[in-house]
C-alpha positions in Angstrom: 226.1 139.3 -9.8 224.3 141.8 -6.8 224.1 139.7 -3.7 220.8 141.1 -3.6 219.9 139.6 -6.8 217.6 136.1 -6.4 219.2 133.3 -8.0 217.2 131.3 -10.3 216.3 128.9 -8.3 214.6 130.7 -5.2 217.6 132.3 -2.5 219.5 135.3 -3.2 223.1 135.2 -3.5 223.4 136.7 -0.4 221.2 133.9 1.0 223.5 131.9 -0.1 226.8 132.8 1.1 225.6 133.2 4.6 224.6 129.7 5.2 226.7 127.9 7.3 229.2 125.1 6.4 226.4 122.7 6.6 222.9 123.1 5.7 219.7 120.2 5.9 218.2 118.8 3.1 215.3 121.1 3.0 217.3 124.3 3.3 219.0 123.2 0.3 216.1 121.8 -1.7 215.0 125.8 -1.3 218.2 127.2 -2.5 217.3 125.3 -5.5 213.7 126.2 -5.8 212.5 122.7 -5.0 209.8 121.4 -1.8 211.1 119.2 1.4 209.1 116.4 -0.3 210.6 116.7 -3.6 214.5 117.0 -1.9 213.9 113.6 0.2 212.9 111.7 -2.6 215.4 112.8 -5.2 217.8 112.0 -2.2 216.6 108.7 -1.9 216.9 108.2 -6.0 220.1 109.7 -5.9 219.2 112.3 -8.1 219.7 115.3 -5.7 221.7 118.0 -7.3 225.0 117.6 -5.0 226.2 115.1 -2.9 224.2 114.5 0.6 225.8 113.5 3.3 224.4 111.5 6.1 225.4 112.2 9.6 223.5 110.4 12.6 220.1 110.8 11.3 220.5 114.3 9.4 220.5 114.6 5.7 223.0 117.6 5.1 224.5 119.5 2.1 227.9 121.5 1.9 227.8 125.2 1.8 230.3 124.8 -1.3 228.8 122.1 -3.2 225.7 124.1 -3.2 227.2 127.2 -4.6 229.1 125.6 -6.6 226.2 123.5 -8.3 224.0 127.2 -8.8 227.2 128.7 -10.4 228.1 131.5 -7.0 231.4 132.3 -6.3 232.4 133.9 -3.0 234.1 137.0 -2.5 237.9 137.0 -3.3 237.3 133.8 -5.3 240.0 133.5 -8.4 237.3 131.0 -10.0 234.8 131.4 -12.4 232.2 128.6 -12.8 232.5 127.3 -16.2 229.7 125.6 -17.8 230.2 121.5 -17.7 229.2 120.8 -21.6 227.4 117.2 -20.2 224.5 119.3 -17.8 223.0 122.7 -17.3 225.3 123.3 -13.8 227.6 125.6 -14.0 231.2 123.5 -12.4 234.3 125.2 -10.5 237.6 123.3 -12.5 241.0 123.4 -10.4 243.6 124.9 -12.3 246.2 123.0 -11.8 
């Protein structure tokens, strides 16, 4: 895929692998196409596309879950996503 490419759901892939460790809740509600509004409450329904992590009072998302869950390896990655049968997102399976 071109890193300049935009993902399906509203970042390109570039976008994507230069966000930090860490993003908030609304930075990965974009990288899934969805509003700040809409990200809080499927947060607090626990229907939010990857885990969220609560630290202090900051709702935050892992770099890796995230690109993971839109199907975007990193560079030098051995790993294709592989389609989990059960949902539309793409999931990384170990190898060993």
């Amino acid at each position: 895929m071109d890193t300049t490419e935009t993902t399906q759901r509203g970042m390109t892939v570039e976008e994507l692998l230069d966000l930090p460790v860490s993003v908030r809740i609304e930075e990965a509600g974009r990288a899934f196409g969805i509003s700040r509004g809409l990200a809080y409450r499927m947060q607090r329904e626990g229907r939010f596309p990857v885990p969220v992590l609560r630290i202090g009072r900051r709702l935050v998302v892992t770099r890796a879950s995230l690109l993971n869950a839109l199907g975007v390896t990193t560079p030098g990655s051995s790993q294709a996503p592989t389609p989990d049968p059960n949902t539309s997102t793409p999931v990384v399976t170990a190898s060993d």
